[in-house]
PDB file as gemmi writes it, atoms N, CA and C in Angstrom:
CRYST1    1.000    1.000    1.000  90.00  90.00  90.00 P 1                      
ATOM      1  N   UNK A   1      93.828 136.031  13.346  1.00  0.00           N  
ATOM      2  CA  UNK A   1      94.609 136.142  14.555  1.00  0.00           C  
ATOM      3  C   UNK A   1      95.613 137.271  14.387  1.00  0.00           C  
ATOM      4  N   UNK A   2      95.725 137.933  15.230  1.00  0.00           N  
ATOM      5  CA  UNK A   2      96.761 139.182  15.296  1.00  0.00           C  
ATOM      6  C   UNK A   2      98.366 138.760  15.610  1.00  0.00           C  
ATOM      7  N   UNK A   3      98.480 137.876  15.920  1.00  0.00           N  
ATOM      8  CA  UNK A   3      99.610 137.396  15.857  1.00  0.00           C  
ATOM      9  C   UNK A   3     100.055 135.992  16.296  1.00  0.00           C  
ATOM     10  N   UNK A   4     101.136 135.627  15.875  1.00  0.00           N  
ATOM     11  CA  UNK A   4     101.682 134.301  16.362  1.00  0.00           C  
ATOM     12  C   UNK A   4     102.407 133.774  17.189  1.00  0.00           C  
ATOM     13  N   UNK A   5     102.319 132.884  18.081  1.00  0.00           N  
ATOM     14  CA  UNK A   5     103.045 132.434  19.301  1.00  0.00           C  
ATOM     15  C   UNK A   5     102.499 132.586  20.622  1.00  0.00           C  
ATOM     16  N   UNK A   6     102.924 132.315  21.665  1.00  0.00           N  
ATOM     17  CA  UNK A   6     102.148 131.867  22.744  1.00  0.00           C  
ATOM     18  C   UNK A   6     101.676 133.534  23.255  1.00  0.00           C  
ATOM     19  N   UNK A   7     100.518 133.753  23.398  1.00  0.00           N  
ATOM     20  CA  UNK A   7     100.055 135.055  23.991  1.00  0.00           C  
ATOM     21  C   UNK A   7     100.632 135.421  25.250  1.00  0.00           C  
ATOM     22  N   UNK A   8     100.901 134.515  26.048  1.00  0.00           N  
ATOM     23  CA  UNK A   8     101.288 134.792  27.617  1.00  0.00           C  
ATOM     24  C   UNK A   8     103.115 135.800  27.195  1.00  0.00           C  
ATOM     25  N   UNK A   9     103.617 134.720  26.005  1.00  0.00           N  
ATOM     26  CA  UNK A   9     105.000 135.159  25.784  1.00  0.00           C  
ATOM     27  C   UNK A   9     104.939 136.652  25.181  1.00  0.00           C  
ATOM     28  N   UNK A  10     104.047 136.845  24.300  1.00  0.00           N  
ATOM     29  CA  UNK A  10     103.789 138.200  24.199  1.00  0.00           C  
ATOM     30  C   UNK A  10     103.179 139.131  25.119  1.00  0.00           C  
ATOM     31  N   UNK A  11     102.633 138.789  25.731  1.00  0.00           N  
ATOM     32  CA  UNK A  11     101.821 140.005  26.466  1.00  0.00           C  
ATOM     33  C   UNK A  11     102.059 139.642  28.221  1.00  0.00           C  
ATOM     34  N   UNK A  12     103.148 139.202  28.627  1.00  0.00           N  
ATOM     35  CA  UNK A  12     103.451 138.745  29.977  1.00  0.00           C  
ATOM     36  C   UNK A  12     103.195 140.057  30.948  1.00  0.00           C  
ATOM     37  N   UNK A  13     103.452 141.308  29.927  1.00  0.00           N  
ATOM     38  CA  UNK A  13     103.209 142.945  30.480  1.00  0.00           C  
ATOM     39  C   UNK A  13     102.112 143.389  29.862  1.00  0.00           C  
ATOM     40  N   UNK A  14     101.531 142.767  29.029  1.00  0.00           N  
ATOM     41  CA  UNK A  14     100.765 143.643  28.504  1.00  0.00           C  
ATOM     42  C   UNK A  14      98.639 142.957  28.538  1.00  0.00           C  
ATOM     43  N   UNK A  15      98.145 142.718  29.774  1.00  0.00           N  
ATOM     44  CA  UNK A  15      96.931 142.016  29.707  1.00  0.00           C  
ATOM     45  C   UNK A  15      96.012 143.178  29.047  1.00  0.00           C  
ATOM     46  N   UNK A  16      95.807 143.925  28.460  1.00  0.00           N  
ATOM     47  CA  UNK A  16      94.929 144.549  27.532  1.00  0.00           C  
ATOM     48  C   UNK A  16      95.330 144.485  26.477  1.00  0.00           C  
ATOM     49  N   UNK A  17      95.067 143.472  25.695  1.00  0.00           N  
ATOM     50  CA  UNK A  17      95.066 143.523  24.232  1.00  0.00           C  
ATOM     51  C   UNK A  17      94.014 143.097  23.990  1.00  0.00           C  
ATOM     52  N   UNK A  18      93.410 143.794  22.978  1.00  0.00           N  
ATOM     53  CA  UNK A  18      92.111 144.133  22.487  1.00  0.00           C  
ATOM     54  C   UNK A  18      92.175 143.470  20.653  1.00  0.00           C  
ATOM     55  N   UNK A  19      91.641 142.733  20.343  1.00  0.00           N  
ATOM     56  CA  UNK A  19      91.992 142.700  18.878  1.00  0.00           C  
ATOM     57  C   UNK A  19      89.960 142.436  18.130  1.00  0.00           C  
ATOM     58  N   UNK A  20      89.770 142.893  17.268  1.00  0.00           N  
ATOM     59  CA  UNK A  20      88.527 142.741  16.516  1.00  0.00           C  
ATOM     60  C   UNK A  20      88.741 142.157  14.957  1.00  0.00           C  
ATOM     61  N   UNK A  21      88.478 141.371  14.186  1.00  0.00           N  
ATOM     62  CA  UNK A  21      88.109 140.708  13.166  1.00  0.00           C  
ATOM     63  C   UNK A  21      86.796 141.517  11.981  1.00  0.00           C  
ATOM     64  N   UNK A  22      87.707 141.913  11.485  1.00  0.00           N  
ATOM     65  CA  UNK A  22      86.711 142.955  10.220  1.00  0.00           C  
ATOM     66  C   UNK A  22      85.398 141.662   9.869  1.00  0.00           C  
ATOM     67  N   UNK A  23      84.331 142.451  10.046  1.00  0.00           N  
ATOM     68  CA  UNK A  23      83.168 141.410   9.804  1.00  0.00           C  
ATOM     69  C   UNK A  23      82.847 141.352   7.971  1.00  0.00           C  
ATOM     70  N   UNK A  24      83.685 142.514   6.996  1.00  0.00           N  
ATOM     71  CA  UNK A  24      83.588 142.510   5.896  1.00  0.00           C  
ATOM     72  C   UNK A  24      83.602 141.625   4.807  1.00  0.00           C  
ATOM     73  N   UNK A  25      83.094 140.729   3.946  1.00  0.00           N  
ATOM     74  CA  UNK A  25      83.341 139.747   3.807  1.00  0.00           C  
ATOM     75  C   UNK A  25      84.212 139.531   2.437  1.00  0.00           C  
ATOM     76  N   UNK A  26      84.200 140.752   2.110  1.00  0.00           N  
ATOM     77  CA  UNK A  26      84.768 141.306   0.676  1.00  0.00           C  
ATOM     78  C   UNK A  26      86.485 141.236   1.137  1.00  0.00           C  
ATOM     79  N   UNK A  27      87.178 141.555   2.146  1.00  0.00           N  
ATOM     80  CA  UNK A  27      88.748 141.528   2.385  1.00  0.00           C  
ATOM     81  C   UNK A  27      89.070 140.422   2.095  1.00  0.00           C  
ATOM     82  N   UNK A  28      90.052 139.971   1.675  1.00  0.00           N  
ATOM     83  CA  UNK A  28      90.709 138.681   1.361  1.00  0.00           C  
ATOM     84  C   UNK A  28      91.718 138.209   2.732  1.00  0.00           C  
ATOM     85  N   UNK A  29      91.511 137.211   2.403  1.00  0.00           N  
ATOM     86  CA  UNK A  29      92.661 136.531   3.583  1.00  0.00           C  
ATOM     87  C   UNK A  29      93.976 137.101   3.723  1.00  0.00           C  
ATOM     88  N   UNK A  30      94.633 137.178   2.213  1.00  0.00           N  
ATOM     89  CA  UNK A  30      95.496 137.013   2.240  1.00  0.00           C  
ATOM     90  C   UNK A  30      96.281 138.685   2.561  1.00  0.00           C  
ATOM     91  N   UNK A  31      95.250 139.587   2.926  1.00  0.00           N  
ATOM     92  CA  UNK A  31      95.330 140.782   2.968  1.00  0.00           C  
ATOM     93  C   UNK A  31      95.526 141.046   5.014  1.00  0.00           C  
ATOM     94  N   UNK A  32      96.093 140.865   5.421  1.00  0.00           N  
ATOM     95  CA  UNK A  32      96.051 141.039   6.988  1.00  0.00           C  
ATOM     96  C   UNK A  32      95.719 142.952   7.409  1.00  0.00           C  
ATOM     97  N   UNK A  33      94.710 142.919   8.227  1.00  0.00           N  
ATOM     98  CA  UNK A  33      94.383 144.307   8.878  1.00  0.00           C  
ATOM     99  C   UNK A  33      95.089 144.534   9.839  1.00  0.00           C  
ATOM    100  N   UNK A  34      95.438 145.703  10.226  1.00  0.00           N  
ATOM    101  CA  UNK A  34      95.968 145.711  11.627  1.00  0.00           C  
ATOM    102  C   UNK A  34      94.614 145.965  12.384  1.00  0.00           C  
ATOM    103  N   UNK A  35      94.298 145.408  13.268  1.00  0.00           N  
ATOM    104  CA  UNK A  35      92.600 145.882  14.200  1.00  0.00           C  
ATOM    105  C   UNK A  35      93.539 145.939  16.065  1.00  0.00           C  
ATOM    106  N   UNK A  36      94.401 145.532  15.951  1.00  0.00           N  
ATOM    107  CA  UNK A  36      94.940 145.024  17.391  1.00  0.00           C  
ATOM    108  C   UNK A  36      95.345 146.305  18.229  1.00  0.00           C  
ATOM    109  N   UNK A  37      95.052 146.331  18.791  1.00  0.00           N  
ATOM    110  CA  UNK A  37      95.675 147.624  19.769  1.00  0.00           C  
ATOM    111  C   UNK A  37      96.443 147.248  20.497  1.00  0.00           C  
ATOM    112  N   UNK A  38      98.012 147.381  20.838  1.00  0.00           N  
ATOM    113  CA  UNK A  38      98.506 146.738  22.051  1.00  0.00           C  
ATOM    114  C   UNK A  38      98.988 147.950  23.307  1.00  0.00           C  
ATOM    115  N   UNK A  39      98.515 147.612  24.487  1.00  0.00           N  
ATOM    116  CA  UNK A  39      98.859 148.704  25.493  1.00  0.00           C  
ATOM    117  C   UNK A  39     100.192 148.481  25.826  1.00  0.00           C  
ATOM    118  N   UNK A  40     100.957 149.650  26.378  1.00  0.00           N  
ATOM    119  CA  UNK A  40     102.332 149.765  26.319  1.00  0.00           C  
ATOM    120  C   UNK A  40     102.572 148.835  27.580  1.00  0.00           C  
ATOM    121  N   UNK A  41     103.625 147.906  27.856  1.00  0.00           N  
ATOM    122  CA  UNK A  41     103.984 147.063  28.286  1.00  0.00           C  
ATOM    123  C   UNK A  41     105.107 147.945  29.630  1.00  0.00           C  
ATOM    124  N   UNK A  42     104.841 149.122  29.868  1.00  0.00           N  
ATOM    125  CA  UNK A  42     105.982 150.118  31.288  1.00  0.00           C  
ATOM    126  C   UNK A  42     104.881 149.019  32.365  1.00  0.00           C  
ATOM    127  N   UNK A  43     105.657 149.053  33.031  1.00  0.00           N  
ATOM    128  CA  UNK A  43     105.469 148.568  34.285  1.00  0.00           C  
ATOM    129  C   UNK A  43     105.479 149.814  35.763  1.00  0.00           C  
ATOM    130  N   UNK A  44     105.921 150.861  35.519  1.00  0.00           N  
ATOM    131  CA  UNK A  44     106.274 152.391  36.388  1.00  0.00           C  
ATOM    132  C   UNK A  44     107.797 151.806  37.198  1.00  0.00           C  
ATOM    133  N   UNK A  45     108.112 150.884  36.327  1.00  0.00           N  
ATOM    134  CA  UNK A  45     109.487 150.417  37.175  1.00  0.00           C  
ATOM    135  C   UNK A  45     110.507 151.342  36.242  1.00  0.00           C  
ATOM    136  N   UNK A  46     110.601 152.672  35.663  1.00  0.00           N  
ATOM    137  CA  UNK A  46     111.713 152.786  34.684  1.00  0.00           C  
ATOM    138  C   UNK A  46     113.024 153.049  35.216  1.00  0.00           C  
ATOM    139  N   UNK A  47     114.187 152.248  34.903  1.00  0.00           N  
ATOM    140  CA  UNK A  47     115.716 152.532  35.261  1.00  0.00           C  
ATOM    141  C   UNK A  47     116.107 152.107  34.846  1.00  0.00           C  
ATOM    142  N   UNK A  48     117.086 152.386  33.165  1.00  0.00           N  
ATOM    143  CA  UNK A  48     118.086 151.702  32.563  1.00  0.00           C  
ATOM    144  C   UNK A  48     119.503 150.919  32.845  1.00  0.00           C  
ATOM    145  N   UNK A  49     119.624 149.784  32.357  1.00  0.00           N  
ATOM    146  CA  UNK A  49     120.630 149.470  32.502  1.00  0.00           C  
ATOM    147  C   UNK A  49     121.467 149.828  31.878  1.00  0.00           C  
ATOM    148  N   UNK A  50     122.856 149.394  32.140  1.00  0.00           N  
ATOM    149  CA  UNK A  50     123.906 149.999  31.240  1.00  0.00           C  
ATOM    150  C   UNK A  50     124.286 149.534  29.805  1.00  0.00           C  
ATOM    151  N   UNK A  51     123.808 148.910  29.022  1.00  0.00           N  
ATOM    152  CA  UNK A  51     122.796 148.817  27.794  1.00  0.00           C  
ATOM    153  C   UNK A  51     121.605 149.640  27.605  1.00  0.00           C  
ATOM    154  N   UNK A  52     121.295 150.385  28.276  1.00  0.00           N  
ATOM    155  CA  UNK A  52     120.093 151.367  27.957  1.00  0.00           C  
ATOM    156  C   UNK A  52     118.816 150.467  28.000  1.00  0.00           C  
ATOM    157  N   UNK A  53     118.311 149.566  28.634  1.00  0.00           N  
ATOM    158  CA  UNK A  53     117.621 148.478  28.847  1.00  0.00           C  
ATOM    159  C   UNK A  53     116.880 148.457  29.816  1.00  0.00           C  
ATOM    160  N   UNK A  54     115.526 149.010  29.860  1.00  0.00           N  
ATOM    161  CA  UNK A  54     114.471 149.040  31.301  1.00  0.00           C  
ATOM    162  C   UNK A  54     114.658 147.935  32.015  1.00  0.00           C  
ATOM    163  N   UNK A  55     114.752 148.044  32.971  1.00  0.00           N  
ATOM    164  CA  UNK A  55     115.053 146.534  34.232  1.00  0.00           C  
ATOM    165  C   UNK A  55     113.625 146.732  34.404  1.00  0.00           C  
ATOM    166  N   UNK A  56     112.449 147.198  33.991  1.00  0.00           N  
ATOM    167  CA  UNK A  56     110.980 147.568  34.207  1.00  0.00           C  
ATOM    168  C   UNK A  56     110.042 146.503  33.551  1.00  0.00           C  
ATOM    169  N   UNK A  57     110.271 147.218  32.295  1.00  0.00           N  
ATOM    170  CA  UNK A  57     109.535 146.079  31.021  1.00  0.00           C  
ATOM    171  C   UNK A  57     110.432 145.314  30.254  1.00  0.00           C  
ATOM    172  N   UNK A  58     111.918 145.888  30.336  1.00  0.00           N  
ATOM    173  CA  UNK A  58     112.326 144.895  29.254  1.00  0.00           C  
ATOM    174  C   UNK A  58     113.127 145.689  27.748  1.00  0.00           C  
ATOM    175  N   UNK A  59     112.030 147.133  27.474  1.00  0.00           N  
ATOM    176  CA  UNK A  59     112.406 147.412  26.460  1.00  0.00           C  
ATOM    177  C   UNK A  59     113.785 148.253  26.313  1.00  0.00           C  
ATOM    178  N   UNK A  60     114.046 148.384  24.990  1.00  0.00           N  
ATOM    179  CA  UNK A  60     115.497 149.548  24.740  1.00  0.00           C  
ATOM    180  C   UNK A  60     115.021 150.607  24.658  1.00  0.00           C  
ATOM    181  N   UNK A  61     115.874 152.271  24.591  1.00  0.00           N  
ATOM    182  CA  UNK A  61     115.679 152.997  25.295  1.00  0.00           C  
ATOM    183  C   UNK A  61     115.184 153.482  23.838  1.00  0.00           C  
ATOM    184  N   UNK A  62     115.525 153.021  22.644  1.00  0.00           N  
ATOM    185  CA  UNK A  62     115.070 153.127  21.160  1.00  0.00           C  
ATOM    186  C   UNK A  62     113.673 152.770  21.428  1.00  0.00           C  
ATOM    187  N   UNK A  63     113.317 151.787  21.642  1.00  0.00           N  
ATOM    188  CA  UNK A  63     111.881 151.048  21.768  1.00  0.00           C  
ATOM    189  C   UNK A  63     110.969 152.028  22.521  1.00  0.00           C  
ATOM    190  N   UNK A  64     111.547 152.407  23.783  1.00  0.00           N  
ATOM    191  CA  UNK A  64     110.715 153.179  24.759  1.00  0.00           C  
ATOM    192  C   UNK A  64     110.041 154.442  23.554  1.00  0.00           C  
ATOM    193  N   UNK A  65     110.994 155.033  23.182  1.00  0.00           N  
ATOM    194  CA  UNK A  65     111.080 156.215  22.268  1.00  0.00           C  
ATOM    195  C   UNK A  65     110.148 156.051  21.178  1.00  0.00           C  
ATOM    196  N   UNK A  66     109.841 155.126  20.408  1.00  0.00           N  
ATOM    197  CA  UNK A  66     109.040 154.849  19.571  1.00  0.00           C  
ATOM    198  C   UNK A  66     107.939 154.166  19.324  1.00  0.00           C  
ATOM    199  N   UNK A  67     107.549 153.837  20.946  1.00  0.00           N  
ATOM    200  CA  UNK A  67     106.671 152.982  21.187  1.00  0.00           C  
ATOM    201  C   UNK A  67     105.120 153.838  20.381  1.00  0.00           C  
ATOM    202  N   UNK A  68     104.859 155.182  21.219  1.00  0.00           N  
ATOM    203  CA  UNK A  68     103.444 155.645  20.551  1.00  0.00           C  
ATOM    204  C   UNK A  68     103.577 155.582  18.805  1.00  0.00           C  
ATOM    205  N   UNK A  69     104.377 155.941  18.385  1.00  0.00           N  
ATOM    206  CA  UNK A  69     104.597 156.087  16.961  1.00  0.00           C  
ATOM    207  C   UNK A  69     104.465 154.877  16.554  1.00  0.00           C  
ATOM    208  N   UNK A  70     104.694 153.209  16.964  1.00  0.00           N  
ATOM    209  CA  UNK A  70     105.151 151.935  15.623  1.00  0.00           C  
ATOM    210  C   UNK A  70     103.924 152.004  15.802  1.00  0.00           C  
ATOM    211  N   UNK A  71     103.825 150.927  14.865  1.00  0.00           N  
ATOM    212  CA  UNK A  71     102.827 149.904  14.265  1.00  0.00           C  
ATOM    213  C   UNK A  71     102.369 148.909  14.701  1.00  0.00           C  
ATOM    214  N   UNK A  72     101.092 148.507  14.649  1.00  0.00           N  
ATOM    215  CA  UNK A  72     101.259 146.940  15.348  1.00  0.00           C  
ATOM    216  C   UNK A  72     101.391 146.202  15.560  1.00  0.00           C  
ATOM    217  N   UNK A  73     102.324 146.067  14.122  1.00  0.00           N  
ATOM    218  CA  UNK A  73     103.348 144.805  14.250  1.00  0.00           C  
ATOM    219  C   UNK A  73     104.730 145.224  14.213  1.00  0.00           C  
ATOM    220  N   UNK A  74     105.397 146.479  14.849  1.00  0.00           N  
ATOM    221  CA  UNK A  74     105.965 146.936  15.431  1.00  0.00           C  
ATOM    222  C   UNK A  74     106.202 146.959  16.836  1.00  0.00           C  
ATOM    223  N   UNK A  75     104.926 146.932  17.473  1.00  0.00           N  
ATOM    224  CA  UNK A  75     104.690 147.017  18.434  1.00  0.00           C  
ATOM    225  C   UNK A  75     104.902 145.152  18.889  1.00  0.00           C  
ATOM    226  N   UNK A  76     104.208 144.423  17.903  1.00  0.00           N  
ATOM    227  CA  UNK A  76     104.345 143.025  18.441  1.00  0.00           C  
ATOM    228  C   UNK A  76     105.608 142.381  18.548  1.00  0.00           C  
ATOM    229  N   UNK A  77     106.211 143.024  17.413  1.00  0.00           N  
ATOM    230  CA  UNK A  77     108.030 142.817  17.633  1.00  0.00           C  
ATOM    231  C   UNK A  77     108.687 143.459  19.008  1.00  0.00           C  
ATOM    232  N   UNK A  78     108.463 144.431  19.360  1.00  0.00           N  
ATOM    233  CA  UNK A  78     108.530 144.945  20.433  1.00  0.00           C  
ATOM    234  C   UNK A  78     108.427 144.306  21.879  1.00  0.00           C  
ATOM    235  N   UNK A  79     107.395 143.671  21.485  1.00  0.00           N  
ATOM    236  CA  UNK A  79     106.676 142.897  22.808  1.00  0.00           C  
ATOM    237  C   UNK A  79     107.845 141.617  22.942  1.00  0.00           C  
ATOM    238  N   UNK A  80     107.990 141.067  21.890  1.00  0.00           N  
ATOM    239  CA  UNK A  80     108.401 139.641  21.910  1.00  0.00           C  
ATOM    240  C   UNK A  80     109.442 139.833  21.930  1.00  0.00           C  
ATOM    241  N   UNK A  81     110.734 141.183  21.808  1.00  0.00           N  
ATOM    242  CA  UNK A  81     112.177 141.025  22.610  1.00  0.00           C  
ATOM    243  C   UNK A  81     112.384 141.538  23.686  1.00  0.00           C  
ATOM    244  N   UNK A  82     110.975 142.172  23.750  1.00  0.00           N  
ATOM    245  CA  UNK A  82     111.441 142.957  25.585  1.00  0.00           C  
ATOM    246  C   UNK A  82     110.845 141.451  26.488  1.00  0.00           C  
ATOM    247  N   UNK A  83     109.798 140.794  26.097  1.00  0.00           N  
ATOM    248  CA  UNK A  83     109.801 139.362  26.969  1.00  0.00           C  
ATOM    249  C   UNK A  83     110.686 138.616  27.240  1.00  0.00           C  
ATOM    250  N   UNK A  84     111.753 138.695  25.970  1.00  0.00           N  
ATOM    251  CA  UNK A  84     112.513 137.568  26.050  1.00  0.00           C  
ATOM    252  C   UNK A  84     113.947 138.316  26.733  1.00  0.00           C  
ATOM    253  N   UNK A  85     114.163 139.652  27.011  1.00  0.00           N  
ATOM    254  CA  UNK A  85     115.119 140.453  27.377  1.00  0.00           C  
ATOM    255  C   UNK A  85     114.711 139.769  29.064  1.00  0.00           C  
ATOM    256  N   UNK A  86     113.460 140.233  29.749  1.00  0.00           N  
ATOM    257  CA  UNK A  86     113.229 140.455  31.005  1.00  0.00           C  
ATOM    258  C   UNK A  86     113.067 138.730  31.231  1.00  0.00           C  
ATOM    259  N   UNK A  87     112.985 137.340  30.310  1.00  0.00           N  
ATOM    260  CA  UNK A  87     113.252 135.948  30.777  1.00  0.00           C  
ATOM    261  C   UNK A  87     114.281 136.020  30.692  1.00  0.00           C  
ATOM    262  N   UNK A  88     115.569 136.725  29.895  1.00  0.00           N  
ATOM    263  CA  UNK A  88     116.812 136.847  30.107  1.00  0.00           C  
ATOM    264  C   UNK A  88     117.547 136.783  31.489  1.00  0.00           C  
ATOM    265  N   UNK A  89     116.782 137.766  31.696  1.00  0.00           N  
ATOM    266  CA  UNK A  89     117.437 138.733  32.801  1.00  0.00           C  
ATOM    267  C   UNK A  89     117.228 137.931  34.213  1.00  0.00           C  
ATOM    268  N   UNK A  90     116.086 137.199  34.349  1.00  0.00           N  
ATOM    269  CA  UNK A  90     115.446 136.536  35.146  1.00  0.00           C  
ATOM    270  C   UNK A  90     116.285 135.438  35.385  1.00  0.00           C  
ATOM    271  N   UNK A  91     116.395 134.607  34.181  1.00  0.00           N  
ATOM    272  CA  UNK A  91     117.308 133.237  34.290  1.00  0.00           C  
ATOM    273  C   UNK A  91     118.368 133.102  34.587  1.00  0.00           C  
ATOM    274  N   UNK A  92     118.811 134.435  34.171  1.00  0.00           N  
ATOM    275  CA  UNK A  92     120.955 135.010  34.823  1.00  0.00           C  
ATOM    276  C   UNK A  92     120.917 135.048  36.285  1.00  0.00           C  
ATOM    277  N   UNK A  93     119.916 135.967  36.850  1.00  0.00           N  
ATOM    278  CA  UNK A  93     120.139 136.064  38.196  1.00  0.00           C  
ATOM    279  C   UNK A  93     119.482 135.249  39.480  1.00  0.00           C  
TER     280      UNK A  93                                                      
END                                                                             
């Protein structure tokens, strides 16, 4: 599994995630691949808040910036505070 916790909570922006399972039988468990691709979670809503904070997707203006460059479990960290930024934001107002 490419990652942990409820998929909807991760990917509430992001319905293309693609993940494949190395069919190799020689990798060890305990060795995790990255295979996951995650598509960037913009919504075409971009306008920061005054925290530097997309009212769009969610992410920081750091995050936006480094999105092509992380990793994919960079990227999954990514996912799971800009979700919980934009249920933030949701539940305040």
């Amino acid at each position: 599994m490419c990652f942990s916790g409820s998929f909807s909570q991760l990917c509430a922006y992001n319905s293309d995630v693609r993940c494949t399972m190395s069919e190799n039988q020689n990798v060890k468990r305990a060795e995790p691949i990255e295979t996951c691709s995650y598509k960037s979670p913009c919504v075409r809503h971009c306008c920061l808040d005054d925290k530097d904070i997309c009212i769009g997707c969610g992410r920081t203006l750091d995050e936006i910036c480094r999105w092509s460059s992380a990793t994919n479990s960079e990227k999954q960290e990514i996912l799971i505070n800009s979700v919980a930024r934009v249920q933030s934001r949701n539940i305040s107002t």
